[in-house]
N, C-alpha and C positions, 0 to 999 in steps of 0.2 A: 217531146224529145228535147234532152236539152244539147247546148254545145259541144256537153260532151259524151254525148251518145246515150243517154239512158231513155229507156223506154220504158212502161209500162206494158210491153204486149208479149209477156213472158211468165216463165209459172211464177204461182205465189213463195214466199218466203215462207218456212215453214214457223207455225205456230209457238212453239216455244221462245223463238227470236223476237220475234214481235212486242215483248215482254219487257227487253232490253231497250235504252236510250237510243237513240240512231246514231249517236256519239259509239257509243261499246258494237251496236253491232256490227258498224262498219270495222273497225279494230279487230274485233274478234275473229270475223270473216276475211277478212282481208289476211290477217294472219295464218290464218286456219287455209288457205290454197296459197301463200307465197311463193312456196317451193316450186311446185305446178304453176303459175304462171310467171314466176323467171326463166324455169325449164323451155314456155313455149316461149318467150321474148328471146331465149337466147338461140333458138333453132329461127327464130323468125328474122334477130338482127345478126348472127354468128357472130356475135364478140359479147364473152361474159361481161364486163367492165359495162359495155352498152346497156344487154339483158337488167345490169342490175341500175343503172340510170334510168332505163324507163318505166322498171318498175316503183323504182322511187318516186319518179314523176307521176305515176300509176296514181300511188295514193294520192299526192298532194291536190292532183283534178278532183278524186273520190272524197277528201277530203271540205276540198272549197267545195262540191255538191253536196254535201250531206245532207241540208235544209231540203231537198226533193226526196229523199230517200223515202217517204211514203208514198211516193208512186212507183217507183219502182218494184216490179212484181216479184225477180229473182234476184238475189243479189250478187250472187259467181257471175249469173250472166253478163249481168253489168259490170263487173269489174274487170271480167275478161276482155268486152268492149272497150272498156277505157283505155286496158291495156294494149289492145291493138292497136286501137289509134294511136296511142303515143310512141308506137314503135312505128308506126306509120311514118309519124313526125320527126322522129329520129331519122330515119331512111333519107325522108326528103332533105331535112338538113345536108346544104352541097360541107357543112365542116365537118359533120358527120362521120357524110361520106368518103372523105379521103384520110382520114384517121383509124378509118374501121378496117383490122388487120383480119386474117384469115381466121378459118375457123378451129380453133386450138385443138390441144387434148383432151380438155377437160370441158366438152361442150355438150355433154347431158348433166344434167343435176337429177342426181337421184333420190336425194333426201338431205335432210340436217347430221344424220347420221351413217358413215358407211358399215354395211355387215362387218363383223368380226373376220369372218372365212369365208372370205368372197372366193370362189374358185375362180381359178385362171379362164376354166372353161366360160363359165358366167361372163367375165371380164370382156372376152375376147366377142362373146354372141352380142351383148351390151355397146361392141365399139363396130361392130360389122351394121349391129341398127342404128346407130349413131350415122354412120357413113349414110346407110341403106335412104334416111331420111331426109337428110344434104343432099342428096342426090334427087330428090322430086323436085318438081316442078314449085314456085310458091307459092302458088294457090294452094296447090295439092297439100304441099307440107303445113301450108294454118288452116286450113279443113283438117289434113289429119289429126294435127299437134290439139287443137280447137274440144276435137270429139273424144282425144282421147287423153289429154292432161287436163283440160276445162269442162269434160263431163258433161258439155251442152251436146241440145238435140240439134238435128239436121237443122230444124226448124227457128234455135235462135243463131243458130250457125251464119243459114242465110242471112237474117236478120244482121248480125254483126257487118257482115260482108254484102251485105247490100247487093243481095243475088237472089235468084228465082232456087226454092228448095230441090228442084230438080238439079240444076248447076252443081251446088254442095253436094248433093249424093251420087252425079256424076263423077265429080272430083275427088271424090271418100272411095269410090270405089276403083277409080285410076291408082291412087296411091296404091292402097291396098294391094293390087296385084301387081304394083311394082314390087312393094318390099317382098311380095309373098314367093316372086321368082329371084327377088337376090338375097333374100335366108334361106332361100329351101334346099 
């Protein structure tokens, strides 16, 4: 494991990547989830401006690691990790913390692109889960944000969060029937 969190005890990288320089794949991949992990940076530090700081700092860690990138098993996982911690390290920062303003309107990122004819309805069920999610506990919400914009398993869930697999699916399933009683 290094400093900054990579592990090796995570699935493989799939086959076709492999192929590619560890220069490109990190680029490629890291590009290819940005969206989804500023999304969960910006639920995890509530201020977009932050969200997109520590995803910058994101890469710059993934980048000064590249050279280990052949141990690394999975690489979303790992960059998800990186990106915890460094929103971690944002949090602890006490200048951070007294700079970081509430949590805006515009505090889901839904993609690079919005629908054409986004219905009102949509809008409105979109900003009730926005709230629904604000509203967990922070564990709960980077277990939720984790499994369901980072596509990891319980298992490097734990792993990120340095928790017994039990904990995370306890906490996966706390969220869960919170939001499920305040959208229903």
């Amino acid at each position: 494991m290094t400093k900054h969190g990579a592990s090796a005890a995570v699935e493989a990288v799939p086959a076709a990547d492999e192929t590619l320089p560890p220069d490109e794949l990190l680029v490629r991949t890291f590009n290819e989830l940005r969206d989804e992990l500023v999304s969960t940076l910006l639920f995890v530090l509530a201020d977009a401006d932050a969200a997109q700081d520590a995803a910058q700092e994101t890469f710059l860690k993934c980048w000064r690691s590249r050279q280990g990138l052949a141990e690394v098993r999975n690489l979303r996982a790992w960059i998800f990790r990186v990106g915890l911690n460094a929103a971690k390290d944002f949090q602890r920062s006490a200048w951070k913390r007294r700079a970081r303003p509430l949590m805006g309107e515009h505090a889901m990122v839904m993609g690079s692109e919005p629908a054409p004819l986004e219905s009102m309805e949509q809008r409105e069920w979109v900003e009730r889960l926005r709230l629904a999610i604000h509203g967990l506990r922070q564990e709960e919400k980077e277990v939720f944000l984790l499994r369901q914009n980072g596509d990891l398993t319980y298992e490097q869930i734990a792993e990120i969060r340095k928790s017994p697999v039990g904990t995370v699916k306890t906490q996966m399933r706390s969220a869960l029937q919170k939001l499920r009683k305040v959208l229903a």
